[in-house]
N, C-alpha and C positions, 0 to 999 in steps of 0.2 A: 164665184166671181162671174161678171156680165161684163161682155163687150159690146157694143156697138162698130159697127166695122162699113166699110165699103168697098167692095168687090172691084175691080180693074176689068176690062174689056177684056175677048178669048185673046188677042193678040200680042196684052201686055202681060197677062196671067202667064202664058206659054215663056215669055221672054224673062217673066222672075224664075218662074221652074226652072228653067236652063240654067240662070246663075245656080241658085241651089241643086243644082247636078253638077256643073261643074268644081262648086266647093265642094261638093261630096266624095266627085271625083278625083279631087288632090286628096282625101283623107282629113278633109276637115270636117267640122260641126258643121250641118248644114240642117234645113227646113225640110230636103228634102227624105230625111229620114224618117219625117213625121207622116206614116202612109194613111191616116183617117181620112175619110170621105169628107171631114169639113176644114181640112187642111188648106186653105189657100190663101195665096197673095193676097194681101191686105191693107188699108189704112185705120187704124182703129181711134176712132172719134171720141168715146168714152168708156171707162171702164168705172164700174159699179158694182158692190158688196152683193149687192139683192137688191129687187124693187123697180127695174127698167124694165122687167117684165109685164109690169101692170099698166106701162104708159104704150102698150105696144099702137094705139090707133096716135096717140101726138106722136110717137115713133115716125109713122108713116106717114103721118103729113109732112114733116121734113123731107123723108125720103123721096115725096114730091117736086122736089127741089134739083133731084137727078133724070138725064144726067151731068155730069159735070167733067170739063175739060181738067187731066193733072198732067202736070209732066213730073218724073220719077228724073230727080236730078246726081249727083255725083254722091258718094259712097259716107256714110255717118258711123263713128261709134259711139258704142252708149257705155257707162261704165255698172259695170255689177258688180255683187258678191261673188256671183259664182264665176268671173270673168266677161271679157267684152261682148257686147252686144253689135252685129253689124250689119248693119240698113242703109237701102235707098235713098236719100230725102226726099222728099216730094216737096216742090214748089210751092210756096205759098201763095194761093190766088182772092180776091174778094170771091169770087165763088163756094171758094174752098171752103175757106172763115164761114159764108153764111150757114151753109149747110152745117159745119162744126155745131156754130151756135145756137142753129135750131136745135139741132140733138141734146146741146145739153139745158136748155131754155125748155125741150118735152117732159124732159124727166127731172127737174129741177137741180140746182146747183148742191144742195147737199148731200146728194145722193153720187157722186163723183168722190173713188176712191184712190182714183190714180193722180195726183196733183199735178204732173206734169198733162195730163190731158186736157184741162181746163183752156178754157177761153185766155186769152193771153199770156198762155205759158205753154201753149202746144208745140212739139216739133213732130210736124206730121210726117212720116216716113213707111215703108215696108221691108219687112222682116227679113232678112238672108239667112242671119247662121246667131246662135247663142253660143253663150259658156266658153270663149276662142280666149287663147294664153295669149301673153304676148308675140311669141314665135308664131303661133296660127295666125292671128293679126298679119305680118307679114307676110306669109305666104298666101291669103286672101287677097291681098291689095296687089301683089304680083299676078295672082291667075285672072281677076274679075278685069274686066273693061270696063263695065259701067257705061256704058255712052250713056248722053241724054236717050228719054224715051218720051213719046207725045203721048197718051194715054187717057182713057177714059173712065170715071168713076162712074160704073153703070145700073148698080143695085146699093143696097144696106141689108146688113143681116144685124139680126142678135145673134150673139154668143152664150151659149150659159155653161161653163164649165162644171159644174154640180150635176147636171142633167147630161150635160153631152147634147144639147141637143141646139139644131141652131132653127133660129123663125126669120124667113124671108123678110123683109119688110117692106122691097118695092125698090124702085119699078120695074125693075126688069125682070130675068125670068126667074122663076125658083133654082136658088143658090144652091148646088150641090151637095 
């Protein structure tokens, strides 16, 4: 699997890791368990089977586009298989949208595996904690604040979870 993602400025990246320490630190599921080098806050624009790989230069012409003003709004859950999912939202802005649908306008629309990422059916958000019972759910919602956050989307990466391996795509500095 491929993601396309957008990285957060050092001062909102710092500010998700702390929520994800602090879920950590009540003993719940948290993000910040995940210690890999390409581990980080996130907005992920698309995700695809295989094949974004090949669009990396229309990748980058989007990524053009950055950077982009978000704010990281009040507390989401997503529903799974394996248990709740539970994120940030982030704001929806005309900004936001265009950069989205350049991303998936590079790599074209069939190549979109995730249906909820698509162009008018996005809920754009960042990651906290996976797999949460319903009991973790409550105790999440008690420990997190959440304030709003003003933030900055100031790169894109690829993702490629087969390879492990992530490709910067602009403009700012090489992605960790």
């Amino acid at each position: 699997m491929q993601s396309v993602e957008l990285l957060l400025d050092a001062d909102a990246d710092e500010a998700v890791r702390e929520e994800w320490r602090e879920l950590d630190e009540a003993g719940l599921p948290s993000l910040a368990r995940h210690t890999g080098a390409s581990n980080r806050p996130h907005i992920t624009l698309l995700v695809a089977p295989e094949g974004a790989e090949t669009r990396i230069a229309s990748l980058r012409d989007a990524a053009a586009l950055l950077p982009v003003p978000v704010t990281l709004g009040g507390l989401l859950l997503f529903p799974s298989r394996h248990g709740a999912v539970l994120a940030r939202a982030v704001v929806v802005t005309a900004a936001l949208l265009t950069v989205h649908r350049a991303v998936h306008d590079a790599v074209g629309r069939a190549v979109t595996a995730l249906p909820v990422s698509v162009p008018d059916a996005w809920t754009p958000h960042v990651t906290l904690a996976r797999r949460l019972t319903p009991a973790q759910v409550a105790v999440a919602l008690e420990v997190l604040e959440a304030p709003v956050l003003a933030a900055t989307a100031t790169e894109s990466r690829l993702w490629d979870s087969a390879t492990r391996l992530v490709h910067p795509l602009g403009p700012g500095q090489p992605s960790r």
